[in-house]
C-alpha positions as CSV (number, residue, x, y, z in Angstrom):
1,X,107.0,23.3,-191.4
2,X,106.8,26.9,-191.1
3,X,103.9,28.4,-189.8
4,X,102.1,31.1,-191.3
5,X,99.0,33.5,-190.6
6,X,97.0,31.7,-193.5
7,X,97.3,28.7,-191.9
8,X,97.0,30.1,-188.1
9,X,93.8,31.6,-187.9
10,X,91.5,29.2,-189.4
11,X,93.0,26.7,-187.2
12,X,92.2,29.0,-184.0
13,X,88.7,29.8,-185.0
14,X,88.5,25.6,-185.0
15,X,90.5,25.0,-181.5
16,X,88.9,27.2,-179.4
17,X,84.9,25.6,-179.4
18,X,87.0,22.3,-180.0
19,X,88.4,23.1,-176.8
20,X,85.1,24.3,-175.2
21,X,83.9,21.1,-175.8
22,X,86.6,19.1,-174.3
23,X,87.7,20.0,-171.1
24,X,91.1,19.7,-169.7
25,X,92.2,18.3,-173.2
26,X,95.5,16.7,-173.2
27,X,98.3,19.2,-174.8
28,X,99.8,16.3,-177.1
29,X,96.2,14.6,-177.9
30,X,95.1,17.9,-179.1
31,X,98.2,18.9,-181.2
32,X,98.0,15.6,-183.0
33,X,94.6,16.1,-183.7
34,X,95.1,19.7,-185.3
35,X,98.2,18.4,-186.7
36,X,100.8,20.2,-185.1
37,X,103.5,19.8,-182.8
38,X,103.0,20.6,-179.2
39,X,105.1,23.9,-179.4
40,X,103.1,25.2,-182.1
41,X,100.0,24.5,-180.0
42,X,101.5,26.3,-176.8
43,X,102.0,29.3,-179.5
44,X,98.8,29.3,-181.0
45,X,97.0,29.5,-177.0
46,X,99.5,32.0,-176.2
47,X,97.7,33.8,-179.3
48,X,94.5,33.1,-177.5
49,X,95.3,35.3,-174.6
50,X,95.2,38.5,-176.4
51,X,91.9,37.7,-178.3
52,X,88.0,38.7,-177.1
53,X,85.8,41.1,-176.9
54,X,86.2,44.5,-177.6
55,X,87.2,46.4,-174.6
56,X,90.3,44.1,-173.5
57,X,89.6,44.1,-170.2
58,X,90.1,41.0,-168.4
59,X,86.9,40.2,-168.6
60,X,86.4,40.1,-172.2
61,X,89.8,38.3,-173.1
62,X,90.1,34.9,-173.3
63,X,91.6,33.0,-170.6
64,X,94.1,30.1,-170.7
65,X,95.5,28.4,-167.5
66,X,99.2,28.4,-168.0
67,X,99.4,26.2,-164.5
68,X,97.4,23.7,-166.1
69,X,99.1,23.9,-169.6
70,X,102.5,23.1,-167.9
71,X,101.3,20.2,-166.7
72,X,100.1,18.9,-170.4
73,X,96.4,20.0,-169.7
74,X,94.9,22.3,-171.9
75,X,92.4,24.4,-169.7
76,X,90.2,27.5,-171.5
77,X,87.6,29.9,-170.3
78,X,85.8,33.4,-171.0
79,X,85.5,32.1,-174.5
80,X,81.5,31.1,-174.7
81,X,81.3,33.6,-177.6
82,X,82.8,31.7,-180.1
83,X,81.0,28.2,-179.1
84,X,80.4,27.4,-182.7
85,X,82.7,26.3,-185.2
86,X,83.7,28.2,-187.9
87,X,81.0,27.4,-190.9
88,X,82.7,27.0,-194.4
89,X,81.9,29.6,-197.0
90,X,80.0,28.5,-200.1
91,X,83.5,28.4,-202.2
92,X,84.9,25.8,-199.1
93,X,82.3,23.8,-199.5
94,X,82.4,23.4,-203.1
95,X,86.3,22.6,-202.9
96,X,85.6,19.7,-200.5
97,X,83.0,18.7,-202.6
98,X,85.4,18.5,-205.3
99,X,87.6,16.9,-203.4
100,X,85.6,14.1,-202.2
101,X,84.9,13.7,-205.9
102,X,87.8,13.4,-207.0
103,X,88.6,10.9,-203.9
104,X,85.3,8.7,-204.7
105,X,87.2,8.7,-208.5
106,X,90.1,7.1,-206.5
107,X,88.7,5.0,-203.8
108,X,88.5,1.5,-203.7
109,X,85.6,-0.3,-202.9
110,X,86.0,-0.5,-198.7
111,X,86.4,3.6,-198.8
112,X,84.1,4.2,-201.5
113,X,80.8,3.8,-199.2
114,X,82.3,6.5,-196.6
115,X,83.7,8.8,-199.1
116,X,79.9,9.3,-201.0
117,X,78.4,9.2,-197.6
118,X,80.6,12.0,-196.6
119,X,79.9,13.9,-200.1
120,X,76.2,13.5,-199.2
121,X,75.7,14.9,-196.0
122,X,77.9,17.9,-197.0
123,X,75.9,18.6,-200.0
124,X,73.3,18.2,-198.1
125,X,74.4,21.0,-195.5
126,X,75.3,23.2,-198.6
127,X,72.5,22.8,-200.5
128,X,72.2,23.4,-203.9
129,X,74.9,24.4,-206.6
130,X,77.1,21.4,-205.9
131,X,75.0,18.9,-208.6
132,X,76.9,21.2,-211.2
133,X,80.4,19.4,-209.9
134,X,81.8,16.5,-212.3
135,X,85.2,15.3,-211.9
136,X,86.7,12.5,-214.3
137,X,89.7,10.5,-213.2
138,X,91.6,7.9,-214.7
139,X,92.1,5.9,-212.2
140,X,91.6,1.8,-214.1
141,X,89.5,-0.3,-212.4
142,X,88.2,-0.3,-208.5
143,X,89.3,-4.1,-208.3
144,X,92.6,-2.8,-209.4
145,X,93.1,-0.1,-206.9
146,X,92.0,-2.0,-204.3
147,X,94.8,-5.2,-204.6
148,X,97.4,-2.6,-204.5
149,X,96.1,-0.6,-201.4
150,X,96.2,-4.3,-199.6
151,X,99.5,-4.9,-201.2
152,X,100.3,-1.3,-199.7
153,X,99.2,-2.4,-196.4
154,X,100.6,-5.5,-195.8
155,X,104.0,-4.1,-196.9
156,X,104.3,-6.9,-200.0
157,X,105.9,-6.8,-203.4
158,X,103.7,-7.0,-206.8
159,X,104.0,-8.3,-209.7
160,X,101.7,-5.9,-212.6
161,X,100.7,-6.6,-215.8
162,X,100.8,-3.1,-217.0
163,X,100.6,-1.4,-220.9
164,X,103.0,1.0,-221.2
165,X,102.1,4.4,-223.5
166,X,102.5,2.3,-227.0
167,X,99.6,-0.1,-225.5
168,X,101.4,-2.4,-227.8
169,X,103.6,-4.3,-225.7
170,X,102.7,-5.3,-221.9
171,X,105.4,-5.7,-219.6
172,X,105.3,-7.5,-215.6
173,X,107.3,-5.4,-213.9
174,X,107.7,-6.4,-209.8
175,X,107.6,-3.4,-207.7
176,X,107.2,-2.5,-203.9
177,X,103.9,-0.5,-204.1
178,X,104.4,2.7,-201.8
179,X,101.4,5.4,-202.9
180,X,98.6,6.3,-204.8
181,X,97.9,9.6,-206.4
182,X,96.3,11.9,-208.8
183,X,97.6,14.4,-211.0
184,X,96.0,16.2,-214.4
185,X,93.7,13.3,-214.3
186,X,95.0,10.5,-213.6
187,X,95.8,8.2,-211.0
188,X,99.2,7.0,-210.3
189,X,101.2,4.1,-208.6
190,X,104.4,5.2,-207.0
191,X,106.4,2.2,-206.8
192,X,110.2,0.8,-206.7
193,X,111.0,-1.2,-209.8
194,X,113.0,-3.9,-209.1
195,X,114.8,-4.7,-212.1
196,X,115.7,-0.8,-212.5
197,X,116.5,-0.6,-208.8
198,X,114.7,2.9,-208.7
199,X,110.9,4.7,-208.5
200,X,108.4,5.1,-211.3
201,X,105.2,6.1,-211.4
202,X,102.7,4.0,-213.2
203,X,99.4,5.3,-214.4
204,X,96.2,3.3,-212.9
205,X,94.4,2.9,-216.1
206,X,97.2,0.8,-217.7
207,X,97.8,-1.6,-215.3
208,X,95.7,-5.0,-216.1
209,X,96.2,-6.8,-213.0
210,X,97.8,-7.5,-210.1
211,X,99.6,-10.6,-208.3
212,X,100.4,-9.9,-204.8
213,X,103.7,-12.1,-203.6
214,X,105.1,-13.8,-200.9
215,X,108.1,-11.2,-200.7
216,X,107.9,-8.3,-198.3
217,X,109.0,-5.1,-199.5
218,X,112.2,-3.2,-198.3
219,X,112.7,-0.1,-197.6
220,X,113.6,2.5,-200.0
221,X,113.7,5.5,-198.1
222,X,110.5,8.3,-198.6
223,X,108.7,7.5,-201.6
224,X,109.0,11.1,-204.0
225,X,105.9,12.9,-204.2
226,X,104.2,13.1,-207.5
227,X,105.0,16.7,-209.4
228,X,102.6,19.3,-208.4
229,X,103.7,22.7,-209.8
230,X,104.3,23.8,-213.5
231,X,108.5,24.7,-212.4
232,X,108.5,20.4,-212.0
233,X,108.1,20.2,-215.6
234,X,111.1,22.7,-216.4
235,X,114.1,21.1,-217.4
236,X,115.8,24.1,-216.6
237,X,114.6,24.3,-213.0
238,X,116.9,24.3,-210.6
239,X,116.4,23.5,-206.4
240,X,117.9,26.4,-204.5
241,X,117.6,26.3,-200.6
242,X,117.4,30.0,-198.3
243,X,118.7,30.4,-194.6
244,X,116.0,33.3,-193.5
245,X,116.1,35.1,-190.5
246,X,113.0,36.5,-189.1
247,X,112.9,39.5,-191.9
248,X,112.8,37.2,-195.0
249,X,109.9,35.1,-193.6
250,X,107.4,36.6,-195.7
251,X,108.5,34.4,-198.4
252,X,106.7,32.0,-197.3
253,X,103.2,34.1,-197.7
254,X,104.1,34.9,-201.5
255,X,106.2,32.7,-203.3
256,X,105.7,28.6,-203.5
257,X,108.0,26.3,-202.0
258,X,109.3,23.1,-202.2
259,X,109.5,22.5,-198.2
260,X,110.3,24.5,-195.2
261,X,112.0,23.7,-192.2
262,X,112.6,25.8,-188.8
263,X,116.7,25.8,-187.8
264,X,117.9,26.9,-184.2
265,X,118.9,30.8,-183.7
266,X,115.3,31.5,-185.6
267,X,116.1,30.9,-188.9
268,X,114.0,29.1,-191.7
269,X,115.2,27.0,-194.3
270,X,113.4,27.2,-197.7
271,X,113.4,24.9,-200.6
272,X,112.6,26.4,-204.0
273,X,112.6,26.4,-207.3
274,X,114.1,28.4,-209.9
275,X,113.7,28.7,-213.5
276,X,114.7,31.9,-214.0
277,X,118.2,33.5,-212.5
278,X,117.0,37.4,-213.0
279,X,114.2,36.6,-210.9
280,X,116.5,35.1,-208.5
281,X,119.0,38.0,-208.7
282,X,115.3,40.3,-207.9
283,X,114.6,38.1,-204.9
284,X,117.8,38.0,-203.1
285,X,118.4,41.9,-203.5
286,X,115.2,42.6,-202.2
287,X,115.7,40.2,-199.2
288,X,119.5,41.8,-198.3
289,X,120.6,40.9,-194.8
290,X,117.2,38.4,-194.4
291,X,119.3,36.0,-196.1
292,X,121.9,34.0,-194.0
293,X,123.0,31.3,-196.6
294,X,122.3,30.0,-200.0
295,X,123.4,27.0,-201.4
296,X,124.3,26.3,-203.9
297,X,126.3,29.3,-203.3
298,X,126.8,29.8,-207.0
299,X,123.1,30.2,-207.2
300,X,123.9,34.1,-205.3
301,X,127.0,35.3,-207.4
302,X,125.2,37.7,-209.5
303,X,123.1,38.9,-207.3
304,X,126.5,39.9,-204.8
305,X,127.9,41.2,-207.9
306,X,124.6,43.6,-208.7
307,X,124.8,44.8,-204.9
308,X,128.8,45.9,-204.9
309,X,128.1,47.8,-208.2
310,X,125.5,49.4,-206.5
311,X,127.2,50.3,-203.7
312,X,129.9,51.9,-205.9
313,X,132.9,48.8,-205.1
314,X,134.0,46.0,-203.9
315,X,133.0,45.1,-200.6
């Protein structure tokens, strides 16, 4: 995953009284709790070592023990200023707390408990505003959602009961339960269908029940994600992948993506989608050299063709 300054800086204005307050932290301990890898975490303290006070001088900078760090020990000083945590902003706050409702919509009733427990204490650091939040999600029954995140976790087929869209005809489909999910309001079960040998999603509200059996699931490979952008719903979209060197990375900062992955030599590999080839014409002209490879190559023909005409030829 390709990291940007969005995601940096709020992440170093958490590490560095997280730090503070763990001494000697282990290097890979620490990078799996901020959820990065240990490389990432070795860039973000080298980061560090050029932030302070104003002034620069040693003094004011803070300090990271590279000895230490070599050794997998994380070991930071001259950084008392910043002993507190960042504080969320009113419109943070509000988003969690709309998250967490949204969550307590979805929880079953073992998570439930902690997720309104959560909601309270942060609406009760807030204060007021957040009574004005209502979120509505179709998500069927707590009973319901609760057999299949069991069934989830002890890695076991189901057979559902389960109305399709007509709520005419019920059907008992036996599936390998892999996720829940929300989208546009309602919960979902991803799941692979046994007797179509592939994944569906199948909303929450219309299943009826569950039968947990004595089969363990197999594996299927990753479960797909449920669609989260409006291009998911174009027919006409198509998946186009980018080889960026280090002058196309801005991409990233501007344009949403599908996934991102770094390659050796400093290149990043986008995924995105495309609905509309004149845009994708725009993009790779502006981008020139950035761009290493695209594939499907097709997906670049016009936008070589545009260039020679406007380099007056055939190059």
């Amino acid at each position: 995953m390709a990291m940007t300054s969005a995601s940096q800086v709020p992440r170093l204005l958490a590490l560095v009284p997280y730090l503070q307050s763990h001494p000697d932290a282990d290097l890979a301990a620490t990078a799996q709790m901020f959820d990065v890898s240990p490389r990432q975490l070795v860039a973000d303290l080298k980061v560090l070592w050029y932030c302070g006070l104003p002034g620069g001088a040693p003094g004011d900078l803070i300090e990271v023990d590279m000895d230490a760090l070599e050794s997998g020990t994380i070991r930071l000083t001259n950084a008392e200023f910043l002993a507190r945590p960042q504080r969320f902003t009113p419109e943070e706050a509000m988003s969690l707390v709309v998250a967490l409702a949204a969550l307590d919509e979805m929880a079953d009733a073992d998570l439930g408990p902690a997720v309104r427990s959560a909601r309270a204490k942060l609406e009760g650091a807030v204060g007021g505003g957040t009574d004005k939040v209502a979120i509505a999600v179709s998500a069927g029954q707590e009973s319901i959602r609760g057999q299949l995140a069991d069934a989830i976790a002890a890695g076991v087929a189901v057979r559902l009961t389960y109305h399709g869209a007509s709520r005419g005809v019920a059907t008992t489909p036996v599936v390998d339960p892999a996720r829940l999910g929300t989208r546009d309001g309602y919960g979902y079960l991803t799941a692979w269908a046994h007797e179509r040998a592939g994944w569906r999603t199948y909303r929450l509200d219309r299943i009826v029940a569950v039968d947990p059996l004595e089969q363990a699931t197999t594996d299927h490979g990753p479960a797909p994600a449920l669609a989260s952008g409006w291009l998911d719903d174009r027919p006409d979209a198509v998946e186009v992948t980018l080889d960026l060197r280090p002058g196309g990375r801005w991409i990233t900062e501007y344009h949403p993506l599908v996934a991102t992955e770094e390659l050796p030599d400093g290149l990043l590999r986008v995924r995105m989608r495309v609905a509309d080839p004149g845009w994708f014409r725009r993009l790779l002209l502006r981008l020139g050299p950035a761009v290493a490879r695209v594939d499907p190559p097709q997906a670049a023909a016009s936008a070589i063709e545009a260039a020679r005409e406007a380099l007056g030829g055939d190059r």
